[in-house]
Phi, psi and omega in degrees: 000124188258189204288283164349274205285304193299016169246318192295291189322316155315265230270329147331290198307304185308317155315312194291306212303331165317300176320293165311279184330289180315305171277012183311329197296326189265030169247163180277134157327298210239144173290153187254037175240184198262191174267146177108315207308310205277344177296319167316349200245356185237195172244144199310348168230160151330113172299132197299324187239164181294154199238146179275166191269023172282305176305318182299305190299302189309340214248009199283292187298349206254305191276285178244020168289338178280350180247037169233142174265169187273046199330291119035308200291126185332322215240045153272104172250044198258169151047231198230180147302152145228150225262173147179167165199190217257354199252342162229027145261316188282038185259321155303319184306290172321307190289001182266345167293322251208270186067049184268188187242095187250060155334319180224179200269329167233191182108084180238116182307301156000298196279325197300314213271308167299327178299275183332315190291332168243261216263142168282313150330291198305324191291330199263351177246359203224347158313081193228086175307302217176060178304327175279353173279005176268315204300329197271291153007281173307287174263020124329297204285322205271323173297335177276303178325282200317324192285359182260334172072028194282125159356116182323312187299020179254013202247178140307343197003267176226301158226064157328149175237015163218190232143172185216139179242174166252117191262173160287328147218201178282315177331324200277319177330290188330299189317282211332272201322333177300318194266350158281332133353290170304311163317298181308303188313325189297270216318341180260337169289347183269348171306308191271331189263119170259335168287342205276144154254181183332287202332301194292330167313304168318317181271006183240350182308146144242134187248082195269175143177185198300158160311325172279003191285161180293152167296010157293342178275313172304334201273304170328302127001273172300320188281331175286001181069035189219150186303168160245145171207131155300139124297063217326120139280176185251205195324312180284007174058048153208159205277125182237159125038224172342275225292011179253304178293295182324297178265018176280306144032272151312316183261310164343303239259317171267048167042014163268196180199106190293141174222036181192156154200149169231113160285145200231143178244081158129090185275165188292309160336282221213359181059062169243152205220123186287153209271087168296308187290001165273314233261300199303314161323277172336284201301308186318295212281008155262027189035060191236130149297112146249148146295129155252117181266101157252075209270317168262346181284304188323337192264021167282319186312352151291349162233132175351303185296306194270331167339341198267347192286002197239010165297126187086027170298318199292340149297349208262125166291332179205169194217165179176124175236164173255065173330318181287037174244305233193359184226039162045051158263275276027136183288140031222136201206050166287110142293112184236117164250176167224175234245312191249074196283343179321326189320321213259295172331296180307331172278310186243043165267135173240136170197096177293152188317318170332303189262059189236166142186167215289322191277354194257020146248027175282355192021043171273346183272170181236121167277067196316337206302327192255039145273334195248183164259291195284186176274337183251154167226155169299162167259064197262017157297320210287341239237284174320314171314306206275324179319293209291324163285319185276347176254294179096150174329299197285325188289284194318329181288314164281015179268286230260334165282324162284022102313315155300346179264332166289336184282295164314339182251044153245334188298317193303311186320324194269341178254003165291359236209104183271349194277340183274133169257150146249157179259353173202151175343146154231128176232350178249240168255002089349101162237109171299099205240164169185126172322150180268140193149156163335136163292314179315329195281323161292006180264303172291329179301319164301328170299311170321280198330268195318316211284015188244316158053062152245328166230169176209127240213088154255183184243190174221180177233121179227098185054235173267015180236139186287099199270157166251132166274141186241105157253151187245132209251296194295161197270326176265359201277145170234186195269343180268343173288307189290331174285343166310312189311306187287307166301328164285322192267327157304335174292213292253023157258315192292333176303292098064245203306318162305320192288328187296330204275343123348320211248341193070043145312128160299113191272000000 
């Protein structure tokens, strides 16, 4: 494909996604296939010769638009948001265009494999991947930080001694901080112990958070080689204080050593929020790293009203949301800072010759490589760039309110309705609902809903009762989308509740 067919093929391709986008709504939510289905529909190998890109485009709607579900869709409530827009897809678009590796603020292999080959000045002067792509990065995250009211030391400035990077998600967040965590925790125990080694530090380590927190926190764990331990919550399904002390307590008292706890603000169940300002004392004066996973919450923090929810950040070492949720980024986009980036650096900097260069004690540059687990990165700053200028403070904010607004007038519908419970606080975008009644019976009822692919719906678990979560997800959801909803799932609770009492089911 030359410059020519890729300007005609770009604006076709650029029609459908338009296309798609304008009209999603009029697609089935959830797909109608088995597992398996697309082997059947291509052929087992690779074609020996190019193929056009006509054949390739026909085969979009034909293969794989039936196996997609329509995460976009007005009638989509699953999971969380994921975000998107028309400003940070043509952001995507420049960066696959643009296509550099930005590991480093310099560092182009290309040059790096000739520099080596002549002059050692040349290896030391000429490296250049993509300085704007660390640069733009670096003060994004300091533009997000303010619109978040996040603690100065969190920011970069000119010369900060904490800053913000972009992970792929929170899951990834989540690690970065752990296994730095972990480091800092050995290096400082071996100080005061000299006798105690790695091995033995390792095997007394500890890691908590809430019983709600997501399972990106355990997976976390597991991969750092470290204990795990739940936090009971309470009524509110968050993490206080006392029930944090209690069991660090415990484990001190059994010659282990807590060094993590991640707190989480807007958990994936029920959108609850652990009491930072109880958690964070505790942890400071016990040399515990806390985390914050605000991975859907965070982009509520932009606006004013919701701000009280991130009191006690400040206690906190590294913090992290996700734009690519709720702040119209497209994924992948986790914003993660620290307080301390030396914290991250000391763990996982490495710096083989290759990746040396003349700026990086001048200590005018940022090396993202040593911030992440891998090495090469996207320019996914530019998605943040083209956003935060074409919506501007004020739009992201009405964005993140028309949401909140739909969701409290999906809670009145649902409390309007005596046959119906909500099961937790709704404060964000997020409502936890459930027939009164048996887990079997909201069980079925989940079947309905989906098995209907009018809407689409998962559930959770609270404590013992089997809850459905309603999140309002699309970029385009209205308020006649929400009232759609709502009339579809009361009609199949009343079909629902005739057949069992029909059947003499125990509701």
């Amino acid at each position: 494909m030359d410059p020519e067919e890729f300007r005609k093929r770009g604006k076709e391709m650029v029609d459908y996604v338009a296309d798609y986008l304008e009209k999603i709504e009029k697609r089935q939510v959830f797909p109608d296939v088995e597992p398996g289905y697309l082997r059947t529909l291509i052929p087992d190998c690779a074609p020996q010769d190019p193929e056009s890109f006509e054949d390739v485009f026909k085969d979009i709607e034909k293969i794989i638009m039936p196996g997609v579900t329509h995460w976009h869709s007005p009638y989509f409530f699953a999971y969380f948001p994921s975000a998107s827009s028309f400003p940070a897809l043509l952001a995507d678009m420049l960066c696959g265009g643009i296509g550099c590796v930005g590991f480093s603020w310099v560092c182009s292999l290309g040059y790096i494999y000739i520099a080596m080959r002549l002059f050692s000045l040349f290896f030391f002067s000429s490296q250049a991947a993509s300085p704007a792509c660390t640069e733009l990065e670096t003060v994004m995250l300091d533009w997000l930080g303010k619109m978040l009211s996040l603690p100065e030391e969190f920011l970069a400035g000119k010369d900060g001694q904490g800053g913000g990077v972009i992970q792929g998600s929170a899951s990834e967040a989540t690690l970065v901080a752990l296994l730095a965590a972990r480091t800092k925790t050995i290096r400082r125990v071996q100080s005061e112990k000299p006798e105690l080694t790695e091995a033995d530090i390792m095997g007394r380590l500890v890691a908590y958070a809430s019983d709600q927190a997501h399972s990106s926190v355990e997976r976390a764990a597991l991969i750092g080689g470290v204990k795990m331990k739940n936090v009971p919550s309470d009524d509110t399904f968050a993490v206080c204080g006392s029930a944090l002390k209690k069991v660090l307590d415990e484990d001190k008292a059994s010659g282990l050593i807590p060094f993590f706890f991640c707190a989480t603000l807007g958990t994936t169940p029920c959108c609850s929020f652990d009491k930072l300002l109880e958690l964070g004392p505790i942890c400071n004066n016990e040399n515990i790293w806390m985390h914050i996973d605000a991975a859907y919450a965070g982009s509520a923090f932009i606006c004013p009203e919701f701000r009280h929810l991130l009191n006690g950040v400040e206690f906190t070492d590294s913090f992290n949301f996700n734009p690519h949720k709720w702040l119209l980024v497209n994924f992948d986009c986790s914003a993660m800072w620290v307080k301390k980036r030396s914290d991250l650096i000391g763990a996982f900097k490495l710096e083989p010759l290759y990746l040396q260069h003349h700026h990086q004690e001048s200590g005018l540059v940022t090396d993202y490589r040593h911030w992440q687990i891998p090495l090469g990165r996207r320019f996914r700053s530019l998605k943040l760039w083209f956003v935060l200028r074409m919506y501007g403070v004020t739009g992201l904010q009405e964005h993140i309110r028309k949401h909140v607004r739909l969701s409290h007038q999906f809670e009145h519908l649902v409390l309007q309705d005596e046959r119906f419970e909500i099961c937790a606080e709704v404060v964000l975008g997020l409502v936890c609902f459930r027939l009164k009644g048996s887990n079997e019976l909201n069980k079925a009822l989940l079947k309905s809903i989906n098995e209907a692919k009018k809407i689409h719906l998962v559930p959770c678990h609270l404590r013992e009762k089997f809850v459905l979560r309603f999140a309002i997800c699309s970029r385009t959801v209205e308020s006649t989308h929400v009232k759609f909803a709502w009339q579809h799932i009361s009609q199949l609770a009343t079909e629902l509740l005739k057949t069992w009492e029909q059947n003499g089911h125990q509701q």
